[in-house]
N, C-alpha and C positions, 0 to 999 in steps of 0.2 A: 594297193592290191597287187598280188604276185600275177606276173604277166605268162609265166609257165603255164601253157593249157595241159601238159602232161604230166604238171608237178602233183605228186601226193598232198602237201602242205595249199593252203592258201590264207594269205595274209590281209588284214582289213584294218583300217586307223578307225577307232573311236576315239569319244572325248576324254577317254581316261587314258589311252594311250592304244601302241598297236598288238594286239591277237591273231593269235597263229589256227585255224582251223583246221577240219579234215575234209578230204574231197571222197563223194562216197559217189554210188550208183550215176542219181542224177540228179544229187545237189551235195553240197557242201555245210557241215556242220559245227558250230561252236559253240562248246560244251562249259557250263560253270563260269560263265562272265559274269564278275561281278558288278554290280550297281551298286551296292552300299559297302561301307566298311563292316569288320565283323561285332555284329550283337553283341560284344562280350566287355567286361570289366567296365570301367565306366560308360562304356555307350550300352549297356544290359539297362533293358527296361526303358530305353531312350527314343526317342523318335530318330528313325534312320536316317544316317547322314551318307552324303555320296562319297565312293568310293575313291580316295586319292589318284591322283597320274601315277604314274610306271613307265620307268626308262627301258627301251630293250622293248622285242617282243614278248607278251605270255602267251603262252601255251594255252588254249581254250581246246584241249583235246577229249576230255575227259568230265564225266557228271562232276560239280562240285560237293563241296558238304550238304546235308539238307539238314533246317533244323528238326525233323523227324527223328527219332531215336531207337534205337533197339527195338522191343519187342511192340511197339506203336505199329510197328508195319504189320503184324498181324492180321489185323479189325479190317484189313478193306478183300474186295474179292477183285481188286485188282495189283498187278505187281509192283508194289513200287520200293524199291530198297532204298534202306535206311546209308546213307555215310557220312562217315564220322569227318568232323573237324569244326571249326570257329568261322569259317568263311560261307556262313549259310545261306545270304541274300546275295543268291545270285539268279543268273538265266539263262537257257537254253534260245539259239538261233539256228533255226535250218532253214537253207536257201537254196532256189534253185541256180542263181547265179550272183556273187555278191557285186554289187555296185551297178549291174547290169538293170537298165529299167525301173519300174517304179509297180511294183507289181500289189496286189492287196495283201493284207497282213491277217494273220490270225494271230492273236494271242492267248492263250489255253492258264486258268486257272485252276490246278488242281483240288479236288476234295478230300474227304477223311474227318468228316464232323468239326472242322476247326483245329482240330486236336491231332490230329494223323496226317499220310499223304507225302508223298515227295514228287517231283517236278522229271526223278532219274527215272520214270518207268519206261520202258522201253515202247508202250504202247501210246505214249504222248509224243512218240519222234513224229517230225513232222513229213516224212519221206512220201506218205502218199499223197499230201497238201501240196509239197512242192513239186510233183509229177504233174499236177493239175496248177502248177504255176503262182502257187499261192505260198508264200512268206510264214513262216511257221516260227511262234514265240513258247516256250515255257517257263515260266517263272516261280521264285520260291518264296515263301513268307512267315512269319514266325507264327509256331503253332502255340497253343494250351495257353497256361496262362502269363507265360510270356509273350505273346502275341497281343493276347485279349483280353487279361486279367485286372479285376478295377484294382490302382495301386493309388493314393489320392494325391502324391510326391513327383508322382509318372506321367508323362502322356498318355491320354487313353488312346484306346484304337490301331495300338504299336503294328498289328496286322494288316491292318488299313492302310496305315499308312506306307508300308511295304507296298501295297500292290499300286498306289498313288505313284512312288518314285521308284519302281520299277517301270510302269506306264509312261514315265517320264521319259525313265533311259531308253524306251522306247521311240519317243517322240522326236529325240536329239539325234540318234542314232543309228536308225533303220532305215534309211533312205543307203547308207553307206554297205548293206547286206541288201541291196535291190527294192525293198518294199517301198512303199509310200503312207508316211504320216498322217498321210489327208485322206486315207483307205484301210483305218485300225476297228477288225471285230475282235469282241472283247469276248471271250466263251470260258465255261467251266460247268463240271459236275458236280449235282453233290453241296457240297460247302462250296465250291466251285461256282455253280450255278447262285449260291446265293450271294455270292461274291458280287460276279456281273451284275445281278438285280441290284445289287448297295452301291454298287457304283452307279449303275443308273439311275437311281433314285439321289445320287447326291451332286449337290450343285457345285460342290469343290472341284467334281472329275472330269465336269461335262467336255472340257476342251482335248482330253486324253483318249479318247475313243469316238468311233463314227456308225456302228453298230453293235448289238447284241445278241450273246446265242446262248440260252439257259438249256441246262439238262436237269432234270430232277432238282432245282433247285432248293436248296435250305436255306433259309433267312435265318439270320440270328435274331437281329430287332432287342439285343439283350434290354433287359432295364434297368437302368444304374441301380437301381435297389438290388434286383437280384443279383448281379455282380459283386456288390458289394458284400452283401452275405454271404455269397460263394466266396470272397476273395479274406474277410474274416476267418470262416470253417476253416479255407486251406493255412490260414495263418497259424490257428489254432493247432493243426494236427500237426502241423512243422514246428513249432515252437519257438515262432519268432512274432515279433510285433506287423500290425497288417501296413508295414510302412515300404516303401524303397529301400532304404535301410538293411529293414531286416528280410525280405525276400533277399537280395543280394549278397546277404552273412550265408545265405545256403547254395547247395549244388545243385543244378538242374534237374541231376538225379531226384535229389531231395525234394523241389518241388514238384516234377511229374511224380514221385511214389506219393507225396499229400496229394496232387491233383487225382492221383487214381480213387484214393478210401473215400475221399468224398464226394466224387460223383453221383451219380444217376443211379448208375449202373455199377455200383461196386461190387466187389465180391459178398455172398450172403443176399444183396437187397433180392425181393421178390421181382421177375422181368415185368408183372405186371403192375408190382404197383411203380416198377420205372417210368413203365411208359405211361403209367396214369399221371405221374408228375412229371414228366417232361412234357405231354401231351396240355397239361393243364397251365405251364410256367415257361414253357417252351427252353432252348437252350441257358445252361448257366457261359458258356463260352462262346464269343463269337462276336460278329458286329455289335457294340452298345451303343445305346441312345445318350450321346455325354453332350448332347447340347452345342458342340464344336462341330465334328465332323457330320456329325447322323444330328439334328434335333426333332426327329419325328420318325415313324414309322416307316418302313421302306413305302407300301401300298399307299400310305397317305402319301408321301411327296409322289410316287408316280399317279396318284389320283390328280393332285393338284398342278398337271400340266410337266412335270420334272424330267427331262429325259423323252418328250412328245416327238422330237424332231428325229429320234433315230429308230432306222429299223430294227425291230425286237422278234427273234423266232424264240418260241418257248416248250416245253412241253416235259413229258416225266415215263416212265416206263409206267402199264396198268395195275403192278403188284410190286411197289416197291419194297417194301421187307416181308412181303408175306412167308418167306422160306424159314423167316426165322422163326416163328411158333407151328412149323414142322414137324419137329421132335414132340410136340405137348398134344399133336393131333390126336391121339387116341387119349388121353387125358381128359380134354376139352369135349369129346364128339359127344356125351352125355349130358355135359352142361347147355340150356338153351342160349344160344346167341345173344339175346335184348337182356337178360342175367348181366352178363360180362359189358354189354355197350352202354349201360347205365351206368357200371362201373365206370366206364372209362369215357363218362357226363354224356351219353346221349342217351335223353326219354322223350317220352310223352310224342306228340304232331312231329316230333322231327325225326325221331328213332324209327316212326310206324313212315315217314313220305323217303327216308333213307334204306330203308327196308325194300320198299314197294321197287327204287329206283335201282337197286342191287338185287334182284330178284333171281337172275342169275346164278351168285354165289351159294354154293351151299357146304354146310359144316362150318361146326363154329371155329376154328383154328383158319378157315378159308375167309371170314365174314370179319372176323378182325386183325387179321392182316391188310385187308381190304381197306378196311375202316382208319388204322394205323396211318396206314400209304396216303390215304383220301385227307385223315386231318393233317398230314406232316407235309405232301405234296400236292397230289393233284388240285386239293378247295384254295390253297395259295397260290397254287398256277394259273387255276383259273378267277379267283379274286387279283391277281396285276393283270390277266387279257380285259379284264370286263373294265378294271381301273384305268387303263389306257384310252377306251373312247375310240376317236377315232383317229387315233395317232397309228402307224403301219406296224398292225400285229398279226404275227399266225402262228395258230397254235397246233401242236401234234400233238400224238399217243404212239408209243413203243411199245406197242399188242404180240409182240412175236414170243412165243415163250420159249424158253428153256427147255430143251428134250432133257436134260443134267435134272434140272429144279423144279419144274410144269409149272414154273411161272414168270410172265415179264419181270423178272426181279430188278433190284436196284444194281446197276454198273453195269449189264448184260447189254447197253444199246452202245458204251463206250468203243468196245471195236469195230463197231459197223460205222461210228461217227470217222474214224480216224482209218476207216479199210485197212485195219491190219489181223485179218482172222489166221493167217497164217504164225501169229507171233504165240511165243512161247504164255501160257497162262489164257487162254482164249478158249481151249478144250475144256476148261474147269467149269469155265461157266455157260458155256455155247455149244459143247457136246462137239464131237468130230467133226460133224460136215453143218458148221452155219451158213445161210445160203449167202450163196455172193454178191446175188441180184441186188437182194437186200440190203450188201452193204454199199453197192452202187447208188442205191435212191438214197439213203440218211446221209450217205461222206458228198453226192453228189449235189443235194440239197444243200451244204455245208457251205460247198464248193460255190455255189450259185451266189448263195445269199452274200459270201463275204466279195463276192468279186464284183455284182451290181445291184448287193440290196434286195433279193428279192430268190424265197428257197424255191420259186416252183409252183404255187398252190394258191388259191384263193385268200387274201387276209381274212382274217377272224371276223371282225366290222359286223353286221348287226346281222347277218347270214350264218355265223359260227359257224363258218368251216374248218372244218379238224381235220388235218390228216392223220392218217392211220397208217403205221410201221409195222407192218404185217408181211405174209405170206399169204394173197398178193397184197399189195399197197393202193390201198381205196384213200376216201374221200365222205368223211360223216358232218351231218350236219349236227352240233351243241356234241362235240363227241364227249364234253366233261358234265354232260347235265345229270350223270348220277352222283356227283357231288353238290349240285348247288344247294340242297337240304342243311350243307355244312357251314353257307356264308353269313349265316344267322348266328347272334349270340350261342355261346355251349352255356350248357350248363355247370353247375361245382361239380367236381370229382367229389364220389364220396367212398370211402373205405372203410368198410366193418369187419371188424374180425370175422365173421363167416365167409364175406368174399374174401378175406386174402388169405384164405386157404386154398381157393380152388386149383392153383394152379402150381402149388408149392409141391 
């Protein structure tokens, strides 16, 4: 390490060789290190392999490539720019002092449904984590369906296994930027969050992290079958055979524009009967179940004891996509609610004790947005606290709404995780003055739990204490039991041409 306390540069030896960082306020940054060679030409579609040595210093000055691409950065409501190049598995290190002490680590997994997201957003730096002395990771990992796409020539789980040896280059290497190894939380949003939950759920990672912190988690859980089907269709619209082989005769380009027509949500398909087959089949991209790395469901292996020994903070905002069936508000306000929630498989005892337990909510654009958020986050958040037992869980809600959206939307609790409401893209979603107080408890709880295990608050355990991320910040008891209506078998989606008109 460079001994200049007044130098601009500061220099660090890793196992791949030594990096040059930037010395900023009150830590020190390095940007785009890589851990794997680049994804491309014969290592395309490979299990990542580690980065070669390098003679000479590199430059770790600057975000690297992400495999994110062009117009991908769209979809999310937070900033994360796309850049271009081959060098896409790499990572971000912010430290308060390198080599100095042995301080806790965070490592941050970003979301974007699998498919989106990059690691460069400016509101993942880790500059208010290391003010508070805490070790700050960001890393990148292949999206769509070169990350996640069943190929049957390939490794599955190419995205997994990114976040595996990049946790790795962690393990090897972070002692040498201040942190400690033996003091690794593993956190992400989003795809993000369902990230952290797959790794805790898997017995392959266990030695690679020492705690957990979910935000809005999504689990993929794919199932080979559906994979497979998806990974035929995209074969099909591409016009190549569904082999290694023939994904590889094409351009990434070429397979993100097949990944786009046949998803969910392509262009033309109705948003409702999207979410009525996503809701019903759950993601086509994302963690699969290939028998290797994942052979079971995330919730079963954390039922079955998997991950008991570390502490796990979890929780979700109270209206994670409700903003998006906004625009169809006055559309919808005609239609009765239990209409469209049959639609989208809830009737009968459970549709009438989901109802009672949502009583709250009213208009139907408000009720199934509710409902949405409830089957895609909150009934899975609170199916892994209940799954856990009595291993160390506690669970929250991010109640603060939007004065922008009037709702806890999805990514709105992300700058109050990481205290940077000041940062550019934060008035979008957070409106001019988000309170600060509040982003003091959710980065401070953050702060807590990675540095001794423990956010602040009662664990979950057979009391359900929930904390609540409001204006102010209470304390409810079962604060997620207007989903539990939802841990019961669903029913079939069913779709008749009369409902899917209503919303066209």
């Amino acid at each position: 390490m460079t001994d200049a306390a007044n130098s601009e540069y500061i220099e660090v030896d890793t196992t791949a060789g030594r990096i040059r960082g930037v010395r900023r306020d009150r830590s020190v940054a390095f940007l785009g290190i890589p851990f794997a060679e680049p994804p491309v030409g014969d290592l395309r579609f490979a299990a990542p392999v580690r980065h070669r040595s390098w003679n000479g210093v590199r430059d770790a000055l600057e975000y690297g490539a992400t495999p994110q691409r062009g117009e991908l950065a769209e979809v999310t409501l937070i900033p994360e720019p796309s850049v271009p190049g081959d060098s896409t598995l790499n990572l971000n290190v912010f430290t308060p002092a390198p080599g100095d002490g042995a301080r806790p680590v965070l490592v941050y997994i970003h979301g974007g449904g699998y498919v989106s997201g990059s690691p460069a957003s400016p509101w993942y730096d880790g500059a208010a984590f290391n003010r508070d002395d805490v070790v700050t990771v960001s890393l990148s990992y292949r999206l769509g369906f070169d990350g996640f796409g069943w190929i049957p020539d390939a490794p599955s789980n190419r995205g997994v296994r990114d976040w595996l040896l990049g946790l790795e280059w962690v393990q090897e290497n972070i002692a040498a930027f201040g942190g400690d190894p033996h003091r690794v939380t593993i956190a992400g949003q989003s795809a993000g969050g369902g990230a952290v939950l797959t790794l805790l759920g898997m017995p392959a990672a266990q030695r690679l992290f020492h705690a957990v912190w979910c935000i809005s988690g999504a689990l993929g859980d794919v199932t080979a079958q559906r994979a497979e089907d998806f990974a035929r269709r995209l074969a099909a619209e591409a016009g190549v055979p569904p082999t290694r082989a023939g994904f590889t005769s094409i351009t990434e380009d070429a397979v993100l524009a097949a990944q786009k027509k046949v998803s969910a949500f392509a262009s033309g398909t109705n948003p409702l009967d999207a979410a009525a087959g996503m809701l019903d089949d759950g993601l086509a991209l994302g963690p699969m179940i290939d028998g290797d790395l994942l052979s079971r469901r995330t919730v079963e292996s954390i039922r079955a004891g998997v991950g008991a020994d570390k502490p796990l903070v979890l929780g979700t905002t109270d209206d994670e996509f409700s903003m998006a069936l906004t625009p169809a508000r006055n559309k919808l306000r005609f239609i009765p609610p239990n209409i469209l929630l049959g639609r989208l498989g809830l009737r009968g005892a459970r549709r009438a004790a989901y109802r009672k337990a949502n009583r709250d909510i009213h208009g139907t654009a408000a009720v199934l947005g509710r409902y949405v958020t409830d089957r895609m986050f909150r009934a899975p958040t609170l199916d892994v606290a209940e799954g856990r037992g009595a291993a160390p869980t506690w669970l929250y809600r991010f109640a603060w709404r939007s004065p922008v959206h009037g709702f806890a939307i999805h990514c709105l609790d992300v700058p109050f995780f990481f205290d940077c409401l000041g940062l550019p893209g934060v008035t979008t979603i957070a409106g001019s003055a988000p309170p600060a107080e509040l982003a003091n408890e959710v980065h401070g709880a953050a702060v807590g739990f990675t540095r001794d295990g423990t956010p602040g608050w009662p664990e979950y355990g057979a009391g359900g204490a929930t904390r609540v991320f409001d204006d102010p910040v209470t304390i409810e008891k079962h604060g997620f039991a207007a989903v539990a209506a939802l841990l019961t078998p669903r029913d079939p989606v069913v779709t008749t041409p009369a409902s899917r008109s209503l919303v066209e």
